[in-house]
C-alpha positions as CSV (number, residue, x, y, z in Angstrom):
1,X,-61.6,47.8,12.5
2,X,-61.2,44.6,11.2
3,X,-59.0,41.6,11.7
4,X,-55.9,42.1,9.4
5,X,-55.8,45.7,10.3
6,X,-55.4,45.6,14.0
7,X,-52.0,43.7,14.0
8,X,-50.2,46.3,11.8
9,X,-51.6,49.4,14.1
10,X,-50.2,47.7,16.9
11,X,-47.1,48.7,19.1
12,X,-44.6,45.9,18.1
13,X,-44.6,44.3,21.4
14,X,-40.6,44.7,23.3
15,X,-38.4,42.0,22.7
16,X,-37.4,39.4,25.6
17,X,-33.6,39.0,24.9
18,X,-32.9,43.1,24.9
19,X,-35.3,44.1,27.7
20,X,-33.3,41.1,29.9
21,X,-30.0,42.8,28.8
22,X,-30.6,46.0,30.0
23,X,-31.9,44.8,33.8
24,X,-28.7,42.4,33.5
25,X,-26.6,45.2,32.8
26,X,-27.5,47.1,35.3
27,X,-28.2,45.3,37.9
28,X,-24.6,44.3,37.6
29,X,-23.2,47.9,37.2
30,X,-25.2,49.2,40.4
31,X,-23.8,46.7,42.5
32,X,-20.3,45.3,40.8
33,X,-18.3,46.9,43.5
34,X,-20.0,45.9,46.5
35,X,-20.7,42.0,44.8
36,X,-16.9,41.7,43.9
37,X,-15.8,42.8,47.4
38,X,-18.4,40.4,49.1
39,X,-17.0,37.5,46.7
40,X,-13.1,38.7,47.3
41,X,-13.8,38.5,51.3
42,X,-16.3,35.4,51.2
43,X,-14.3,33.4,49.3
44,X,-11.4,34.1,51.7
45,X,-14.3,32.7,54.6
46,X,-13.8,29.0,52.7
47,X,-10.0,29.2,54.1
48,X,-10.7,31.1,57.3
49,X,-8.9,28.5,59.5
50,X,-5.9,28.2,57.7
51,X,-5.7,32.1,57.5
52,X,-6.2,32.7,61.6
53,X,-3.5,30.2,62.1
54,X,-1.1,32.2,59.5
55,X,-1.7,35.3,61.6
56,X,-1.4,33.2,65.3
57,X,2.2,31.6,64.2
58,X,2.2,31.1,68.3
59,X,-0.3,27.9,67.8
60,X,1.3,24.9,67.0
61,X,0.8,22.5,64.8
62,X,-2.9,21.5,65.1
63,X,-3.4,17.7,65.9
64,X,-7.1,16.8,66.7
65,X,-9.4,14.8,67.0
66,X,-7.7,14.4,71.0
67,X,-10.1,12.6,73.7
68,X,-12.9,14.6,74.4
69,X,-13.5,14.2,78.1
70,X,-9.3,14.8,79.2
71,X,-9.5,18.5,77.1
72,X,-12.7,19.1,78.4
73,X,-11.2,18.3,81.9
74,X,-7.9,20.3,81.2
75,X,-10.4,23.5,80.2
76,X,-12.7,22.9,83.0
77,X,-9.3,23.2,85.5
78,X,-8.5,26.3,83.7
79,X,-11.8,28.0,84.1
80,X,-12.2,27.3,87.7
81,X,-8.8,28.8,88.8
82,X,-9.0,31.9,86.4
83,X,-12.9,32.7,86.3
84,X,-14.7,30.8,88.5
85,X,-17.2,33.9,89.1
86,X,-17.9,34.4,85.5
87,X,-21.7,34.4,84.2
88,X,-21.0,31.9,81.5
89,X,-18.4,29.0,80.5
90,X,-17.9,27.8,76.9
91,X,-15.3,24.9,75.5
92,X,-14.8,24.2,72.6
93,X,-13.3,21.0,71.9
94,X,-10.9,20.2,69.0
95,X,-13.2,18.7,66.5
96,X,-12.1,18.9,62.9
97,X,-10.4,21.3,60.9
98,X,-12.9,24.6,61.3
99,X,-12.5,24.1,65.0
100,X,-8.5,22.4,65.3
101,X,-7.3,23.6,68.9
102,X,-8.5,23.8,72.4
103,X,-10.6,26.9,73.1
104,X,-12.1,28.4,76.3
105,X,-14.0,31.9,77.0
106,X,-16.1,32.9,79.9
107,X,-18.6,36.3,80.2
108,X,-17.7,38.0,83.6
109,X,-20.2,39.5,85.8
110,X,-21.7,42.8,85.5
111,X,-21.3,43.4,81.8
112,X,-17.9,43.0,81.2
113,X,-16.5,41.6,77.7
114,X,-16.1,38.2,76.7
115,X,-12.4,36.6,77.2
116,X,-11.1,33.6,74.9
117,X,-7.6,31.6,76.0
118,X,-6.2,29.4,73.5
119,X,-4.9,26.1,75.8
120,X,-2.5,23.1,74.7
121,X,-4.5,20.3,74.4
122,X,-2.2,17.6,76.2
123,X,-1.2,19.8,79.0
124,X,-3.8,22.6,79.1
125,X,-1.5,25.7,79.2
126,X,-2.2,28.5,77.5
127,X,-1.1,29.3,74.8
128,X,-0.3,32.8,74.4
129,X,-1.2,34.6,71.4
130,X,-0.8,37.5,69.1
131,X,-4.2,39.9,69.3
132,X,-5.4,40.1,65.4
133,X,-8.6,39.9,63.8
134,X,-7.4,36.9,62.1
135,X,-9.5,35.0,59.0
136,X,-12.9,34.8,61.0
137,X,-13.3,39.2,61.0
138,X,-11.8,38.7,57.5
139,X,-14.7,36.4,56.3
140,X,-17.5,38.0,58.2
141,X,-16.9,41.7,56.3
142,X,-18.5,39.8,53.5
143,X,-22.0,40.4,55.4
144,X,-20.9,43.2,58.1
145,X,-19.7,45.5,55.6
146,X,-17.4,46.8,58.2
147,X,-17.9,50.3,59.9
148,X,-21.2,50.0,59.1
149,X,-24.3,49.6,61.4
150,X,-25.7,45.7,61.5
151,X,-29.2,46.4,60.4
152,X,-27.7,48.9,58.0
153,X,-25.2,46.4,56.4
154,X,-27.9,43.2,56.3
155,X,-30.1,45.4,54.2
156,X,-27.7,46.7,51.6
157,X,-26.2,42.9,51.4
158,X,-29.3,41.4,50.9
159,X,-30.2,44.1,48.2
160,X,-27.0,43.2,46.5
161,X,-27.9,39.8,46.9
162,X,-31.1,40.1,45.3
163,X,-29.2,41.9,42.1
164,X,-26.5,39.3,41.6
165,X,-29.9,36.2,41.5
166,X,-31.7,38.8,38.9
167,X,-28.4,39.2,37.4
168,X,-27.8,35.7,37.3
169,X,-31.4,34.6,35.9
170,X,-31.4,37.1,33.1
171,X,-28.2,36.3,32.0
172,X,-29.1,33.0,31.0
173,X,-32.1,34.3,29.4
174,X,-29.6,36.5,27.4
175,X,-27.0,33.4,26.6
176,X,-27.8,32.6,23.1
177,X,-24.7,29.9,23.2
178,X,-24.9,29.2,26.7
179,X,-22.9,25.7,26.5
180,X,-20.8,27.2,23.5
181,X,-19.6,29.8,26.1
182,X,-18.3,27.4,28.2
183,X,-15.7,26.4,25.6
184,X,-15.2,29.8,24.1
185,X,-12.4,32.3,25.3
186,X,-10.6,34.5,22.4
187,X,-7.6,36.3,24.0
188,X,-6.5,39.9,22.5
189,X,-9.8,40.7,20.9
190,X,-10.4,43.7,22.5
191,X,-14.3,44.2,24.1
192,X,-15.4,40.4,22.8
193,X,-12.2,39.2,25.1
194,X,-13.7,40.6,28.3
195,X,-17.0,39.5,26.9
196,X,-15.9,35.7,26.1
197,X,-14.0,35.9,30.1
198,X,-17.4,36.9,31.4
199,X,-19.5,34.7,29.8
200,X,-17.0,31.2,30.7
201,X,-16.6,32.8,34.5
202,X,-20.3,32.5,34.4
203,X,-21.4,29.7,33.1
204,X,-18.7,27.2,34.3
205,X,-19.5,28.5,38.1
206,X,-23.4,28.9,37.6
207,X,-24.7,26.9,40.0
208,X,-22.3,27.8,42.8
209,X,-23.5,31.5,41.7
210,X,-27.3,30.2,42.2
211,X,-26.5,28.6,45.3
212,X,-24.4,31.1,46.9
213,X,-26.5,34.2,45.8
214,X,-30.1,32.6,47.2
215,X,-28.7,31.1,50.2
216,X,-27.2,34.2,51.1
217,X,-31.0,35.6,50.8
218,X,-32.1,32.5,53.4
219,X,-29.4,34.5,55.9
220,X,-30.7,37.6,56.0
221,X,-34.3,36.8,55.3
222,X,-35.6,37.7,59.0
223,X,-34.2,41.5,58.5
224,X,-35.4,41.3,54.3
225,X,-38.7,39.8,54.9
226,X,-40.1,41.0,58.6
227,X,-43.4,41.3,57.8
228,X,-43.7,37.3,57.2
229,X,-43.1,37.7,61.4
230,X,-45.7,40.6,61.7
231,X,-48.2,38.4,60.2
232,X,-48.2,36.6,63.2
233,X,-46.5,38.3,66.1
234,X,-48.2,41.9,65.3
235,X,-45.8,45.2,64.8
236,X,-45.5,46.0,68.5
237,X,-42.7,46.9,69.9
238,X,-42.1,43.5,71.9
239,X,-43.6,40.9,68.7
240,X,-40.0,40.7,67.3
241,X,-38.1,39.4,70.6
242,X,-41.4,36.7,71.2
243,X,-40.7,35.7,67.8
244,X,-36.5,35.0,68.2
245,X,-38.0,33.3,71.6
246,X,-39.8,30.8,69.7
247,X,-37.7,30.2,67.0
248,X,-34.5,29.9,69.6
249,X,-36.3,28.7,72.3
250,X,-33.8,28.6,75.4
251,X,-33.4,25.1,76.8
252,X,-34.3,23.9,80.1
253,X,-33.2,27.5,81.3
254,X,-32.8,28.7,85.0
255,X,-31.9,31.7,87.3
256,X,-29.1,31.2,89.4
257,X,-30.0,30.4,92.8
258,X,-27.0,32.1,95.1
259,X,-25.9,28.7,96.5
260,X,-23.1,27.1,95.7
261,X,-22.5,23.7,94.9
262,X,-20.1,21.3,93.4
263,X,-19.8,20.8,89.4
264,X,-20.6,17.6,88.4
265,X,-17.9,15.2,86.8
266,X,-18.0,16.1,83.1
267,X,-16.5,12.9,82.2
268,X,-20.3,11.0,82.5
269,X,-21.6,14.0,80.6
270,X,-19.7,13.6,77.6
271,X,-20.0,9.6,77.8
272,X,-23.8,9.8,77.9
273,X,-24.2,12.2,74.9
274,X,-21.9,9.4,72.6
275,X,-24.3,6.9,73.6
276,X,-27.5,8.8,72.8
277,X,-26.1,10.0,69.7
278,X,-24.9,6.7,68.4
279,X,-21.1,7.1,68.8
280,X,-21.1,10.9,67.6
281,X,-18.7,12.9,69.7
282,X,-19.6,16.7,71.1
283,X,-17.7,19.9,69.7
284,X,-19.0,22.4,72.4
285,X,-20.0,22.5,76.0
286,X,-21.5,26.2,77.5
287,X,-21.8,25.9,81.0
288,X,-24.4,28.9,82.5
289,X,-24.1,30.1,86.0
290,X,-21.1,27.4,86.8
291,X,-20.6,26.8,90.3
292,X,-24.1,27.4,91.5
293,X,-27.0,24.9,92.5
294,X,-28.7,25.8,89.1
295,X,-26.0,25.7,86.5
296,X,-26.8,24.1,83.3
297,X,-24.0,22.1,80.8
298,X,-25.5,22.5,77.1
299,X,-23.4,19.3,75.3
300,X,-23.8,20.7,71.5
301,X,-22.9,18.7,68.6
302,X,-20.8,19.5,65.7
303,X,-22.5,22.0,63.0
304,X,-20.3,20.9,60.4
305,X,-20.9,17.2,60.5
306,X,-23.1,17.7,57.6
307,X,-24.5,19.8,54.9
308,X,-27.5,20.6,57.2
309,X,-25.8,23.4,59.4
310,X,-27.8,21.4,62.7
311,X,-26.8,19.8,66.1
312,X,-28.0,18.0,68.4
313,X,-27.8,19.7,71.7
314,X,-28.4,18.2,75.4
315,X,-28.5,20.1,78.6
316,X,-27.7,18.6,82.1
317,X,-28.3,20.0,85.5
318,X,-24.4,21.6,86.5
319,X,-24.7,19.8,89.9
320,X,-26.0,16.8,89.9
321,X,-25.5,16.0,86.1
322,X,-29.4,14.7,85.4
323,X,-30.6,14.9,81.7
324,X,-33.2,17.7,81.1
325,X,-33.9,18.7,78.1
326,X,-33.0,17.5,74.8
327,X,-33.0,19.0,71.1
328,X,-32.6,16.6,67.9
329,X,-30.8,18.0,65.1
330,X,-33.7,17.2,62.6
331,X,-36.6,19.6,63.7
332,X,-38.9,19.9,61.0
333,X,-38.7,19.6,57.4
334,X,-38.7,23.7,56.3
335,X,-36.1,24.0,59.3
336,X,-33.8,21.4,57.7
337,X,-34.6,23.0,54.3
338,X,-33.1,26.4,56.0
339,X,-30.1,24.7,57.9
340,X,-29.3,23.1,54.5
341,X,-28.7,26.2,52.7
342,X,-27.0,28.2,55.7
343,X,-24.8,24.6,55.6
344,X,-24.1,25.0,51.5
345,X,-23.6,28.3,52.2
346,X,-21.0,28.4,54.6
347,X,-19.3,25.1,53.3
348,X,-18.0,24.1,57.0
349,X,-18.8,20.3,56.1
350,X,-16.3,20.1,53.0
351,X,-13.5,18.0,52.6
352,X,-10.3,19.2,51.3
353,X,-11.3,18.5,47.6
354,X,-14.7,19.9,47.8
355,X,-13.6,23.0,49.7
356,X,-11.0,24.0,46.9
357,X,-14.3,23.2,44.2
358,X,-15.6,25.8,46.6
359,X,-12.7,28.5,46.1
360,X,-12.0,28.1,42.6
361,X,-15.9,28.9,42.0
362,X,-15.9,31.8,44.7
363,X,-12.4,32.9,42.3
364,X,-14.9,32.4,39.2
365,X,-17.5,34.9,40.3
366,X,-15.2,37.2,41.2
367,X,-13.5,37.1,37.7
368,X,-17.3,37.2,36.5
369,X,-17.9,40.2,38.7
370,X,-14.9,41.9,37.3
371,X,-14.9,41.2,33.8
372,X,-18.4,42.6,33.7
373,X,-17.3,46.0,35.3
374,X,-14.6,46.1,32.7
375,X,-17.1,44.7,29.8
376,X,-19.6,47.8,30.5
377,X,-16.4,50.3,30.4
378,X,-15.0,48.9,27.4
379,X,-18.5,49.4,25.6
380,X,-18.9,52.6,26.9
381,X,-15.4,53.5,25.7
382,X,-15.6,52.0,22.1
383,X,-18.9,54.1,21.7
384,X,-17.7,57.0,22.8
385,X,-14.9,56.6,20.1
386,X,-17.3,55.8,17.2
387,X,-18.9,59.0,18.0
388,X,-15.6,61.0,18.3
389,X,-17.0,62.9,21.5
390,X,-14.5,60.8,23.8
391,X,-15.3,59.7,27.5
392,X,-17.1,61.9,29.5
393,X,-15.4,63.0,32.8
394,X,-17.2,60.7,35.0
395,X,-17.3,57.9,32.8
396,X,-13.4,58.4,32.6
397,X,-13.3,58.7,36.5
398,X,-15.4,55.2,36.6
399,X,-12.6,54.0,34.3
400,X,-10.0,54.6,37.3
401,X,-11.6,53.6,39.6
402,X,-12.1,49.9,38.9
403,X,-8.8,49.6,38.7
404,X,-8.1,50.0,42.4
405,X,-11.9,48.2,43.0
406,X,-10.5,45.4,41.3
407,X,-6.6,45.3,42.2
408,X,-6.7,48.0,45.1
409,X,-8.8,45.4,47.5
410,X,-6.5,42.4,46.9
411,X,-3.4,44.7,47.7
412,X,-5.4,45.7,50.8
413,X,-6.1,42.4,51.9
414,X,-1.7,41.6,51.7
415,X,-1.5,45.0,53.5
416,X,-4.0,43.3,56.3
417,X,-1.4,40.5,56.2
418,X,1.8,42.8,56.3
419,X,0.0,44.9,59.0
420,X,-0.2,41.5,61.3
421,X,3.5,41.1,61.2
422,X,4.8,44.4,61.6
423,X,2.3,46.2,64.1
424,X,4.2,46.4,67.5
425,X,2.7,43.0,70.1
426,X,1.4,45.0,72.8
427,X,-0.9,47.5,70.7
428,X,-4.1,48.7,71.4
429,X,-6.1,47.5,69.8
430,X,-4.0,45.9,67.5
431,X,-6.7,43.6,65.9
432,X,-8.4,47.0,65.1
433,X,-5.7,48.6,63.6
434,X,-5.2,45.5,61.1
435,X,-8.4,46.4,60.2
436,X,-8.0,49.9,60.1
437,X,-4.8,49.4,58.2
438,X,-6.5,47.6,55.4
439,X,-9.0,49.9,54.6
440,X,-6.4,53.2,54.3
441,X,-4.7,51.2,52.1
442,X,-7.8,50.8,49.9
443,X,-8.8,53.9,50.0
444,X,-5.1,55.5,49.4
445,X,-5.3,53.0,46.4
446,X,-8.6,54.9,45.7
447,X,-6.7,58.0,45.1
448,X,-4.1,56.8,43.4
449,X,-6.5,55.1,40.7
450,X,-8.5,58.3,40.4
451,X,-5.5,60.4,39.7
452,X,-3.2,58.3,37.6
453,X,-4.4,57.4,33.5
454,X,-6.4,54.1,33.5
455,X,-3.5,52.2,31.5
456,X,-0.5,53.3,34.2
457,X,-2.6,52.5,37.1
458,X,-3.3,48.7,35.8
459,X,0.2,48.3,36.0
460,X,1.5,50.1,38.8
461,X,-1.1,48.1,40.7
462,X,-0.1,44.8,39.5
463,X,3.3,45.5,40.6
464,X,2.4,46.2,43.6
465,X,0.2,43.8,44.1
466,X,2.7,41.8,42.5
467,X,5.4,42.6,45.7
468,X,2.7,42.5,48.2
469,X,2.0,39.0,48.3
470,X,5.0,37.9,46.4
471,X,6.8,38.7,49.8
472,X,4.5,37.8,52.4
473,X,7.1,34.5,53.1
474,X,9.8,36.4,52.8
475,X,8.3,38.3,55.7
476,X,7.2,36.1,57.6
477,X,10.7,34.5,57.6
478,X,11.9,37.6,59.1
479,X,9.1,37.8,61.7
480,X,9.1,34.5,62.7
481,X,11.0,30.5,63.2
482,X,7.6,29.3,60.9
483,X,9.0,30.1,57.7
484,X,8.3,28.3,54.2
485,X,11.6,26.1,54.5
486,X,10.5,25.2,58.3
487,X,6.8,24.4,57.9
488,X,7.7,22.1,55.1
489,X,10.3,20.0,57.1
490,X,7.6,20.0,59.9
491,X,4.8,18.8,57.8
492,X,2.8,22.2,58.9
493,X,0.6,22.4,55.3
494,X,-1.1,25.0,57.2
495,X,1.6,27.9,57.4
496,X,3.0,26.0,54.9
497,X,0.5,26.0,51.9
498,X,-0.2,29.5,52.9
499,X,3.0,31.1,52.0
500,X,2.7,28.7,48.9
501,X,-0.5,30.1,48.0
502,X,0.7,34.1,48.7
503,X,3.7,33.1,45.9
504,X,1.6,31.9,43.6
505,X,-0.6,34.6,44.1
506,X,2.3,36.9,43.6
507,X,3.6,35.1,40.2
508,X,0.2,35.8,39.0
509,X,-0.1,39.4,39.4
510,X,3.2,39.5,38.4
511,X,2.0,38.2,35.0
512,X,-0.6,40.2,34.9
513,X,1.8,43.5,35.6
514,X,3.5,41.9,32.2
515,X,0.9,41.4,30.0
516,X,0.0,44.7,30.6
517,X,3.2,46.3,30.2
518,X,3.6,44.5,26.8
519,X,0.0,45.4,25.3
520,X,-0.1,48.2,23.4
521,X,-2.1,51.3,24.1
């Protein structure tokens, strides 16, 4: 065979651009629902303070940073007349904004569950508050996937995970007009609408995407890559807990000895862990086996001091208050590089400004998310009219169903909301009815997608989602003395900005619920 035959008998070889498409396609379509409910909940996580203190109206306002060593006092006081048999004491001190009040909790003995008190910094009362699940249970469904089993949940997040990176990197490989996207958005055009949304979604929040997508790998990468452990532990049945024992190695750790003895002062404590750290003020104190001749005070620094999700941490003796151990922030350099992206990840460290950058991109990739779930229908329904054989039933079914994916899970969310006002105080467990709560909602939402036309369930969803959070102040004037009027006349941005936020989330469903009921069919 010679030379200028063998190119023409060849297979044309596949092209880059289309091949890329398809994995883009569908590694977005396997996983759109899952990745737009993990961006929905997570980017909630970036306001998680301001949302447990919405659903606690009992706290006051919170005023911080107060003097370390008179709160730690006032907690110490607390914990010795109401569990001074417990197993373990922890404090944390009111630091900055992810940590704004005074908090205790103690483990009591024989297996019993952990407690938490809330207690007024200035005269170390508690503070009695409403049972909820609050922002933190909110945030962390991103990765728990709740009602699921842990091991279960970390392996279909990090699956997902890895689909939203591959989704990411081949759609810039498909971008023809990468930067041209970014300025291009053509309203009313039908399928190259949704695509022109996607594509500026995308590309304006890319890097956060990158970020957020391969960080959240760096979480779960003990449970999505355990064989990097085997390689040196072994696969018995014992080489996982050595390896957690070396990578959190417990600090000048001791049994208790059965004898009591007298705590020492935790003023000196806190003074000598300023000095060492150069003016740098604790955020934590755990106190193991308090009261006895072997207790150990762990002083722990603040995570969220930097980007590098790190602390220093010093442990004294519990009685007579020597320094024995100590654990620099800075480790070793792949640590750090680890601790840097659990630190990006989780955002703790932002300022006001950079912590809105952070919501409006989470808000971005979930309109990305979104858009391309509605992109693949709308292709899949302008084929099927070209060919006059109309949807088929389960692509029609898909159709419904991302209306109450899309809408349905913000509506639950304001029923999770509703559900902390109006469920009775002394339920139990009330927290786990919120929960509870939210999920019928979104599965009742489910239904009513499924068995309503696509169109009419856009906008009876709207308008309900509309109502839900258009009247979250309204109800929380009736449920409590913080409402919008109030909280502005105290200066309280916290309750304040938060029924701000639910009526301007409101007005924009609302428009939505509009647009759609002046479009035409």
């Amino acid at each position: 065979m010679s030379r200028a035959q063998g190119p023409q008998q060849r297979l044309p070889p596949r092209r880059l651009r289309p091949a890329m498409g398809e994995v883009h396609t569908w590694a977005g379509v396997l996983f759109g629902w899952l990745l737009y409910f993990m961006f929905v909940t997570g980017t909630a996580g970036y306001l998680d303070t301001e949302i447990d203190r919405w659903m606690r109206p009992e706290l006051p306002v919170a005023q911080y940073p107060r003097p370390r060593a008179d709160a730690a006092g006032k907690a110490l006081d607390y914990l010795q007349a109401q569990a001074p048999a417990a197993l373990r004491w922890s404090i944390q001190l009111p630091v900055d904004r992810n940590e704004p009040y005074l908090r205790v909790g103690w483990l009591p003995q024989a297996g019993g569950a952990a407690q938490s008190v809330w207690l007024d910094a200035q005269t170390g009362a508690p503070i009695a508050v409403r049972d909820t699940a609050g922002g933190q249970l909110l945030y962390q469904m991103h990765w728990r996937l709740h009602y699921l089993p842990p091991l279960a949940a970390e392996w279909l997040v990090a699956v997902a995970s890895m689909a939203l990176l591959l989704a990411l990197l081949t759609g810039i490989v498909v971008h023809r007009r990468f930067f041209a996207d970014f300025f291009t958005l053509r309203l009313g055009k039908g399928q190259r609408s949704w695509l022109d949304a996607h594509n500026l979604a995308a590309v304006a929040s890319l890097p956060f995407q990158l970020m957020i997508s391969y960080s959240g790998l760096v979480f779960v990468m003990f449970s999505f890559m355990p064989l990097i452990a085997s390689a040196w532990y072994g696969a018995a049945p014992g080489a996982a807990r050595a390896f957690y024992a070396d990578l959190f190695a417990p600090m000048a750790a001791a049994a208790p000895s059965g004898q009591r003895a007298a705590p020492a002062d935790i003023a000196p404590l806190l003074a000598d862990a300023r000095q060492r750290w150069a003016g740098a003020e604790a955020a934590l104190l755990e106190i193991a086996h308090p009261g006895d001749a072997q207790a150990r005070v762990s002083v722990i620094g603040n995570f969220a001091a930097g980007a590098v999700r790190s602390a220093r941490i010093l442990v004294y003796d519990g009685a007579s208050g020597a320094l024995l151990a100590e654990r620099p922030a800075w480790q070793s350099a792949p640590r750090a590089a680890r601790d840097l992206l659990l630190g990006l990840h989780e955002g703790l460290f932002a300022a006001p400004l950079l912590r809105a950058l952070y919501v409006f991109s989470g808000l971005l990739g979930c309109a990305m998310i979104a858009t391309g779930m509605l992109l693949w229908s709308a292709k899949r329904r302008e084929r099927a009219q070209r060919s006059r054989a109309g949807l088929s039933r389960g692509q029609a079914l898909v159709e419904r169903l991302h209306v109450a994916a899309i809408l349905g899970l913000p509506i639950a969310i304001a029923a999770y909301f509703w559900a902390n006002r109006l469920l009775p105080p002394g339920m139990a467990p009330r927290a786990q009815w919120e929960l509870h709560l939210l999920f019928a909602v979104w599965l009742a939402l489910f239904v009513h997608a499924a068995l309503t036309p696509a169109q009419r369930a856009w906008r009876q969803q709207a308008r309900l989602a509309a109502l839900a959070f258009g009247a979250l102040p309204l109800l929380n004037a009736i449920t409590t003395d913080r409402h919008l009027v109030h909280s502005l006349r105290a200066g309280d941005w916290v309750m304040g900005g938060f029924d701000l936020s639910a009526l301007a989330l409101g007005l924009a469903f609302a428009l939505w619920a509009w647009r759609l009921q002046c479009r035409t069919p």
